[in-house]
C-alpha positions, 0 to 999 in steps of 0.5 A: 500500500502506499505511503499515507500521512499518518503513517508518515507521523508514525515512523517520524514518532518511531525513529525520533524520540523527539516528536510529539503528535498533537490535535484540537480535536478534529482528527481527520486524516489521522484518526488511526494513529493513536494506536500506533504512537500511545502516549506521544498522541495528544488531543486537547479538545477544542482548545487550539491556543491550549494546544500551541501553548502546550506544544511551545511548552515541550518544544522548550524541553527539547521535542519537536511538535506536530499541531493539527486543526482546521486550518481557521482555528489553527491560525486565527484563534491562537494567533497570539499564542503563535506569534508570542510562544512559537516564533519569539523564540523560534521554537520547532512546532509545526502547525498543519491546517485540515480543508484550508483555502478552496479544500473547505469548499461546502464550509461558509467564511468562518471557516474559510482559511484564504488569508493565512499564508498573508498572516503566517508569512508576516511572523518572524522565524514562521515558515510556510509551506503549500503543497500541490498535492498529497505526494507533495506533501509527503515527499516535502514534510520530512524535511520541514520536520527536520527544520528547527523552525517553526512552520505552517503547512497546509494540508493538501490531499488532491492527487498529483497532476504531475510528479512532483521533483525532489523537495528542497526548502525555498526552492521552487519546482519549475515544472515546465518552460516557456516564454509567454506566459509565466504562472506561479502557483502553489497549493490546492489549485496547483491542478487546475493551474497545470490544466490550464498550462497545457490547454494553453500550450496546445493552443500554441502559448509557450507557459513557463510554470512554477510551483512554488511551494514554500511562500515562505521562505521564498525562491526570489531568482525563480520568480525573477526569472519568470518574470523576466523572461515572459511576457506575462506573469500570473499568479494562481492562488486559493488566497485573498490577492492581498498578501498571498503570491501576488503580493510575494510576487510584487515584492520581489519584482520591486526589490530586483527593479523588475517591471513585468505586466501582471494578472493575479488570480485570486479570491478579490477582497470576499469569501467565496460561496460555500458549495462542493469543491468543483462547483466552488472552483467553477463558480470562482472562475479558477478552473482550468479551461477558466484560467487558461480564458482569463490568461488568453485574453490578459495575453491579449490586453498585454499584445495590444498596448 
């Protein structure tokens, strides 16, 4: 059978005496662990800022802290707690979000994780990553289990549209090249993004397409370079455009005195409508033959000025 997250957990408790596997009562994809680690399993209820306390608590004591919630109540409610107790001191606790971004789909604003990455990447010593796909996911935790910093990872259990390169933290997989358009995306629209890379390379558009993996720490050369090197950079992300990868994006072309014509693909200032995950993706106009017509006609808006 092939390798799952919980598992993943388990050999992580099995070979590091150091870890400890905590959650604020919603198990999801870990519900059968508790039996293979005993006591280095904890659930604290309902209680997320207790959580992050206590996991702080034991990171001071040398363990090496795995915290799960939803991805609301693992960032929003304790933000204090994180912020004071985990990043001041650069503690090793990491904190996994379940259904964040679009993956909350049939779930209304309250438990919409679509600024997150913009209130994670903002605290010092806070690391993020966003992973395309499941494979993904398993094949980057390990290293971010092993960083001594503190990190915020959002679970993402969409199969892979691609298979995903070795992992290395704040270094971006460029899937593939080209010359017309750049998109830079990360997470659980990472699929519907490569769709619309390859409807766009029938029709003739060379895209140059960048899974960025960790918005934080950032790989500045790749979005340099696809800025640079294209005639349009878009940004496809399951976050408000404020302070997600277009901002990143922004950032950096504006530290590296980059001009570049720019398309950001994003949630625009408002929650999206709580229904099931495809209707939420078509009704957000961010599925692939969708994007692939908004890059077209961005394309074509750059080509006529």
């Amino acid at each position: 059978m092939p390798l799952i997250y919980e598992d993943l957990l388990a050999q992580a408790v099995q070979q590091d005496e150091r870890v400890i596997i905590m959650t604020a009562e919603n198990r999801a994809p870990v519900r059968g662990l508790p039996p293979k680690i005993g006591k280095r399993f904890l659930d604290v209820g309902i209680t997320e800022q207790t959580m992050i306390g206590m996991a702080a608590g034991m990171a001071l004591r040398g363990r090496v802290v795995v915290c799960h919630a939803l991805a609301t109540f693992a960032v929003f409610r304790p933000y204090e707690f994180i912020r004071n107790d985990v990043c001041i001191p650069n503690l090793p606790v990491k904190i996994v979000g379940w259904v964040p971004g679009i993956l909350s789909d049939a779930n209304g604003p309250t438990h919409q994780a679509i600024e997150d990455i913009s209130i994670m990447r903002g605290l010092p010593n806070m690391k993020v990553y966003a992973p395309a796909s499941v494979d993904e996911l398993l094949l980057g935790f390990p290293h971010i289990l092993a960083d001594m910093s503190p990190w915020y990872m959002r679970y993402n259990p969409r199969p892979a549209a691609w298979t995903p390169a070795p992992f290395a933290i704040g270094k971006a997989e460029v899937v593939r090249e080209g010359k017309d358009v750049a998109i830079l995306t990360y997470g659980a629209l990472a699929k519907e993004a490569y769709e619309a890379a390859e409807l766009l390379g029938q029709k003739g558009t060379s895209v140059h397409f960048v899974n960025v993996r960790t918005p934080k720490p950032i790989d500045e050369e790749a979005i340099v370079r696809a800025a640079r090197g294209t005639r349009l950079l878009v940004t496809v992300e399951d976050h408000f455009a404020s302070g997600g990868l277009g901002t990143i994006a922004a950032e950096v072309c504006m530290k590296h005195r980059v001009l570049a014509n720019h398309l950001s693909i994003a949630f625009d200032g408002k929650w999206f409508t709580p229904t099931l995950l495809g209707p939420a993706i078509e009704a957000e106009g961010m599925s692939g033959p969708q994007i692939a017509d908004r890059i077209t006609a961005a394309l074509a808006a750059v080509q006529n000025n």
